[in-house]
Every structure is written in structure tokens, then in C-alpha cells.
N, C-alpha and C positions, 0 to 999 in steps of 0.2 A: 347457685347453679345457673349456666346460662341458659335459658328459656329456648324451644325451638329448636334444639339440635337435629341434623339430620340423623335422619334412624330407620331407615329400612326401607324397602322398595317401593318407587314411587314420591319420596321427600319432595318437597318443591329447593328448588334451587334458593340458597341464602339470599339477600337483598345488600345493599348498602344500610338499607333502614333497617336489617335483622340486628347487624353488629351494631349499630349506633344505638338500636336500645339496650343489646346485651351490657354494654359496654359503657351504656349511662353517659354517652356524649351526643353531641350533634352532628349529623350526615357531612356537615362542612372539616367537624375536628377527625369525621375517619375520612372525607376525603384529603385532606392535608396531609396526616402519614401517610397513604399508599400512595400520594404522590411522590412523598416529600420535600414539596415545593415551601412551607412554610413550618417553622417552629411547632413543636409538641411536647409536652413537658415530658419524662422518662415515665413515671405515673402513669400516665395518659397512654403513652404507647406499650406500653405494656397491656394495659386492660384492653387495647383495641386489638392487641395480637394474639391476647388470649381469646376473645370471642372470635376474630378471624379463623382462629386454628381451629375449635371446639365445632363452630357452624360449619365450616369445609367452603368458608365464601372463597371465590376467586372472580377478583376484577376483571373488567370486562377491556383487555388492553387497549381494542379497537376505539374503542369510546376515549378515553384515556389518554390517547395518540391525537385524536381531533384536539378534545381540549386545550390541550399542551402542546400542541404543532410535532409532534413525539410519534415515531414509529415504531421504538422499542425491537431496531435493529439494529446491526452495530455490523459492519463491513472490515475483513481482515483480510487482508492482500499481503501475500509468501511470495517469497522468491520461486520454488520449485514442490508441490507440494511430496512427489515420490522422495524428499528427500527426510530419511526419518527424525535430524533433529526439529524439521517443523511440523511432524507429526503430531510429537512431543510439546511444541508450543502450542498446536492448536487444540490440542485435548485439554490443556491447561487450561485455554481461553474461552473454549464451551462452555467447560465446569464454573467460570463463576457466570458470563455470561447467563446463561442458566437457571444458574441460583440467584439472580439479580432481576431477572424476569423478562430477557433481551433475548432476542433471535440471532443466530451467526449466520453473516450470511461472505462466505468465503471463494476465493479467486485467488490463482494460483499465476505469476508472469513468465514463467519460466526465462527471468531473466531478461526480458526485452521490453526495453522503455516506453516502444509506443503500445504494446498490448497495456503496460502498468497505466497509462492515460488513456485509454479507452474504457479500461476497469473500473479507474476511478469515477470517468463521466459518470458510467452507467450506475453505480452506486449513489452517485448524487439526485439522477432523475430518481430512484429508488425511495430516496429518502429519509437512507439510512441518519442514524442521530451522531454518529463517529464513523470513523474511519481508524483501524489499528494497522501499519505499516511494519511489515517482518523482514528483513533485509533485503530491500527492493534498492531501485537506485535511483529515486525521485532526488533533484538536488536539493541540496539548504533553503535557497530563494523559493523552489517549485512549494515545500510542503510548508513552508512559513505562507508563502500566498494564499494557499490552500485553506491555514488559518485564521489569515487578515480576513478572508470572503465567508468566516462564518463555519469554517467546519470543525469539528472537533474532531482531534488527532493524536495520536499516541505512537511512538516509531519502539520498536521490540526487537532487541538481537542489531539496532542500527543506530548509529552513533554522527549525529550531522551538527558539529559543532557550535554550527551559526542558525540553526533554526531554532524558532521560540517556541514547539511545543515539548510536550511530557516525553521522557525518554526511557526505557529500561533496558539497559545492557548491561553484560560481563565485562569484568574491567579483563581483558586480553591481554596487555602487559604484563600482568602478573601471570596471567593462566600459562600463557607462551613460556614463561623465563622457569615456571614449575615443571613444567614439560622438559623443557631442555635443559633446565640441572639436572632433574633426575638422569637424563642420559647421560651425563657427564660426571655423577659420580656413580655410573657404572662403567668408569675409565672410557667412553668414549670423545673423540675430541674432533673427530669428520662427522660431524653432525651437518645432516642438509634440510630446506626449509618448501617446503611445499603449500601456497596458500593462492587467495586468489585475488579478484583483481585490485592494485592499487587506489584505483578510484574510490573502493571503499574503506571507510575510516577504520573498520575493527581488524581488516586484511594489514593495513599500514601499522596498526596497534601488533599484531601477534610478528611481523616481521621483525617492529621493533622490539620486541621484547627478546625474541631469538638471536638478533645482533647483541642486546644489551648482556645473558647470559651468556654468550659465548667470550667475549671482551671481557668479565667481570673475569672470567675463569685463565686468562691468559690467551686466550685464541683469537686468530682473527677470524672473521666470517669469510668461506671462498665466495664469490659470485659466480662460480662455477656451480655451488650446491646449494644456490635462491632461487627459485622458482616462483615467479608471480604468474596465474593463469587470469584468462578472461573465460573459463568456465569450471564449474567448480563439483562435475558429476563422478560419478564411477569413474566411467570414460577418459576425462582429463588427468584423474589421479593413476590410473595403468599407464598412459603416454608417459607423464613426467615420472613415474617409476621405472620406466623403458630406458627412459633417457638416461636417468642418476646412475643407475646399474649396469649401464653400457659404458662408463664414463671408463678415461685408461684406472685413473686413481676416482673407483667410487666412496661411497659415503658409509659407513662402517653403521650409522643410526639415520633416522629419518623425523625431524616433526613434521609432521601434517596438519595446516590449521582447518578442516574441518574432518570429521570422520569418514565422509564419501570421499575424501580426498584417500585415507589411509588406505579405506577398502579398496581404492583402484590398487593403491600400491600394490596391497597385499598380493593383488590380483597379476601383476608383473614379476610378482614373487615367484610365484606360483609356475610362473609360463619359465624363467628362466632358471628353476629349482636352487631357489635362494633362502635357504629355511630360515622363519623366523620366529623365535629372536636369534639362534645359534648364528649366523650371517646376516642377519642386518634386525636392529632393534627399532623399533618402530612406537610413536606415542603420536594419537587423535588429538583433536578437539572437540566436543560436544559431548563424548559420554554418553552418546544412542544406547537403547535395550539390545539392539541387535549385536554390536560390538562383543557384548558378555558371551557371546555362541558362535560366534565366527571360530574358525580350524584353530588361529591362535588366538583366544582372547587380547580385545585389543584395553590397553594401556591407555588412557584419554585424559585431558580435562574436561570437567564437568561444567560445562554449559547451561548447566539450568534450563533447560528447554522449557520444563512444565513449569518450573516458578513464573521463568519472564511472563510466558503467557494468562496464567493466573496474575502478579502484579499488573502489566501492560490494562489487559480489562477492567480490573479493580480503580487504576487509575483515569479510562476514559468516561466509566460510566457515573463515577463521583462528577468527574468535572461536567460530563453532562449534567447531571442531576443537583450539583452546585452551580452552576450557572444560572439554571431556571430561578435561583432564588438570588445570586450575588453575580450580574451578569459581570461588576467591575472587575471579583477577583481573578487576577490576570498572572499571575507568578507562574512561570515553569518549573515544573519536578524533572529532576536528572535521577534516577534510581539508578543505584552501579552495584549490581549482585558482584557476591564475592568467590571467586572459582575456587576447586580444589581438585586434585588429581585421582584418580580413579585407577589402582595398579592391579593391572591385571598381570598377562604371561608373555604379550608381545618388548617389552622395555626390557625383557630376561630375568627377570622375577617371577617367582612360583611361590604358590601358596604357603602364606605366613611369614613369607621373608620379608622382613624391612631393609632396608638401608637409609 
């Protein structure tokens, strides 16, 4: 039994030296796991975890952060935060954050490059130990610099082919081409393409995949029914649903490559009494909670919001916390979650029907 447990009103607070005696090591072998800056046998850590738990110790991070030049924050910067698939990331990325022992400390760019460099300054003077980037639009060169000077970086939901840090994204090509076969063998073949700006590599990915399923199926793609936006809210998705359905020869289905893109549409639907699915078939990207409650359930790919941002974390605060011990290993992780379709009632499918 471990000696000293707390037990009732008043306990004095565990020490470092509680657990190291529980525990039958030395102050240095328990601070070496709570760091975990240096090797511990499995043995070893186990018994330090069992007296950790039993005593109720908890390290003192302040302390902790000096030692180790360590703040035991961790800086996540979104494109837009009202937008709910980064809701969805960022609940992800609390929860390990969290469980990991790291503070979130979060900023939102709505999309504007020099707020995203002010952000980032400010997190620097902060102190933060990473930086996780959510589809912002820092370039290749910006966030590899960012790297070479020392910061650690994880980009989530963003795809910058030439930069050397950690990645975790949906492969889009495929989520896109899932989305628009299924419209198409629900006999649709004016299928139109609603996404946003080319600049960004996953917008270039979902266009391409929408070209590449239409093609594979005999069809060309119109450039009449492509739509590239430079914003990607409610708002921009009613306009370009304005537009598509004002068209002489509109578009009989619609992808949308993010969900707030769909719900403008749906939103355009609505104002020109376009029901849907019976007059126009409609499939998201992201797969939000909110989608499943909208008037028609929307049809989506699944985006993985909460994985990425669970993976994304998991992988900045290892490479923190691997660094401290192997500052050389220097390899980048590409993580490419694997999308799947989400069928709800907007793509004109109703419950239990497959095709």
C-alpha cells in the first residue's frame, strides 16, 4: 500500500518526494517521466503512475515551464471560428491538449493574412511551445520559416505541399469524387461545383476531384457551373446559389466543398422556392452536427473535424516533447484521414435507402 495517501479534510498537498518514496525511485527517475525528457523503463513508470494517481500529486507546470523553457501552451489559429466544422476541430484539439497537460490558447483570422501575422507575433511573445494552423493561408515559404526559427508547427484541415512541417488533412479527391458519383448515379449529370479560393491547396483538391468524377462518368465539366469564391461563409454560398439557379440552363445537383457553403445554398433555395432534393440535389463537405437538423438533412462528406484536431495535437505536442530529448529528429508526418459520405435526405435519399 502506498503510504500517505490523501484522505480527508485538510491532507497536506503530495510532494515530488511523496511519490518517489511511494514509488521506491529517486526525485530525479519521477522527475524524468513527468517530464518526459529522458528514458524510463515501463516498470518504472508504471509504479510512478500508480503512486501519482493514489497520492492525487499534481506537478507544479509553472515550475516545470522554467526548467524546460516550456509553457505548456499550445497556440491554434482557425480560419473563421463561427464556422462549425472548426468547432468541431477545436473540441478535438482541447480534448487531448487537455489530457496532455497543455493550455489552448486560440485565435480566429477570419481569413485575413495580416490579422493571421499579428496573431502569430502575439503568440510568439506569449511563449507558446507550438503553434497548430487550421486552414489559414500562411504560404509554404511563411510557415517552413516559421519552423527553421525554431517554432513548432502542425497545419490541420491545410495542405502546403512545400512546407516541412507535420500535416493532417483529408485526402479531398476522393471525398469530392464520393460526393459527386453519388449524384450521379442518382441520374444526375448538371452537376455544379461551389468551393473556395484556388489559392488553397484542399479547394484545388475538391475541384479537382469534381472535374475528375464527372469525366470518368462521360460528362464534361461546364465552367458555367464552377464556382471558385474568395469567401467561404453563409453569405458567399446564398450569392453563388443565386447565381447557379438564375442560370437560363441551371444545375439540376449541386457539390459544395464546405458545409457553410451548402447552407448558403440551401439558403437561396429557400428565397427562390427551389425544394430540395425534389429540384435541386445538393451534397456538403465537412459533415457538421448541425447539417443532420437543417429543414433537409444535408448529405455531406465527412471531414473529420474532431479527428484532425485530436491527431493535429497529438502530433505537435509528441514533437515538442520529442524534441526536448532528440532535438536532431527532424522527419515530417503527412497524416491524410480517409473521408466517407454521410447520406442523409438532401442528395434524395431517405431513410434506409442505399444505392
Amino acid at each position: 500500500m502506498i503510504p500517505n495517501s490523501p484522505g480527508g479534510e485538510g491532507a497536506m498537498a503530495a510532494t515530488i518526494t511523496d511519490v518517489a518514496k511511494a514509488a521506491g525511485v529517486s526525485k530525479a527517475t519521477v522527475s524524468k517521466f513527468l517530464n518526459g525528457t529522458h528514458y524510463v523503463s515501463q516498470e518504472t513508470k508504471e509504479r510512478i503512475a500508480s503512486a501519482v494517481s493514489q497520492l492525487g500529486y499534481a506537478p507544479n507546470r509553472v515550475a516545470q515551464g522554467l526548467s524546460l523553457r516550456r509553457s505548456h501552451t499550445i497556440g491554434l489559429v482557425v480560419a473563421n471560428i463561427g464556422n462549425p466544422f472548426y468547432a468541431e476541430l477545436i473540441r478535438g484539439a482541447e480534448e487531448v491538449a487537455a489530457s496532455r497537460g497543455y493550455t489552448l490558447l486560440l485565435a480566429s483570422t477570419d481569413g485575413e493574412p495580416k490579422r493571421e501575422a499579428s496573431i502569430v507575433n502575439a503568440m510568439r511573445q506569449r511563449q507558446v511551445d507550438g503553434i497548430a494552423f487550421a486552414s489559414v493561408r500562411l504560404a509554404d515559404r511563411e510557415v517552413t520559416a516559421l519552423a527553421k526559427d525554431g517554432v513548432k508547427v502542425v497545419l490541420a484541415s491545410r495542405h502546403l505541399p512545400d512546407a516541412e512541417v507535420d500535416m493532417v488533412l483529408v485526402d479531398s479527391v476522393k471525398g469530392a469524387k464520393l460526393a459527386v458519383n453519388h449524384l450521379i448515379q442518382h441520374g444526375h449529370k448538371a452537376i455544379a461545383y461551389v468551393g473556395g479560393a484556388l489559392s488553397i491547396a484542399q479547394f484545388q483538391d475538391r475541384l479537382k476531384g469534381w472535374k475528375e468524377a464527372l469525366r470518368e462518368a462521360g460528362i464534361e465539366p461546364s465552367t458555367e457551373h464552377e464556382l471558385s469564391l474568395d469567401r467561404m461563409d453563409v453569405e458567399a454560398g446564398y450569392q453563388a446559389g443565386l447565381q447557379l439557379l438564375k442560370l437560363e440552363n441551371p444545375p439540376t445537383a449541386i457539390f459544395a466543398a464546405t458545409d457553410n457553403l451548402a447552407f448558403g445554398i440551401m439558403k437561396a433555395c429557400d428565397e427562390l422556392n427551389r425544394a430540395i432534393p425534389d429540384q435541386l440535389a445538393l451534397v456538403g463537405f465537412d459533415a457538421v452536427p448541425f447539417g443532420e437538423v437543417s429543414l433537409s438533412p444535408l448529405t455531406s462528406v465527412d471531414g473529420s473535424g474532431l479527428i484532425m484536431g485530436q491527431r493535429a495535437l497529438q502530433l505537435l505536442i509528441d514533437r515538442i516533447e520529442r524534441d526536448q530529448r532528440a532535438p536532431s529528429e527532424n522527419r515530417q508526418v503527412r497524416m491524410v484521414l480517409q473521408p466517407t459520405l454521410c447520406i442523409r435526405r438532401s442528395c434524395g435519399c431517405r431513410p434506409g435507402m442505399e444505392i
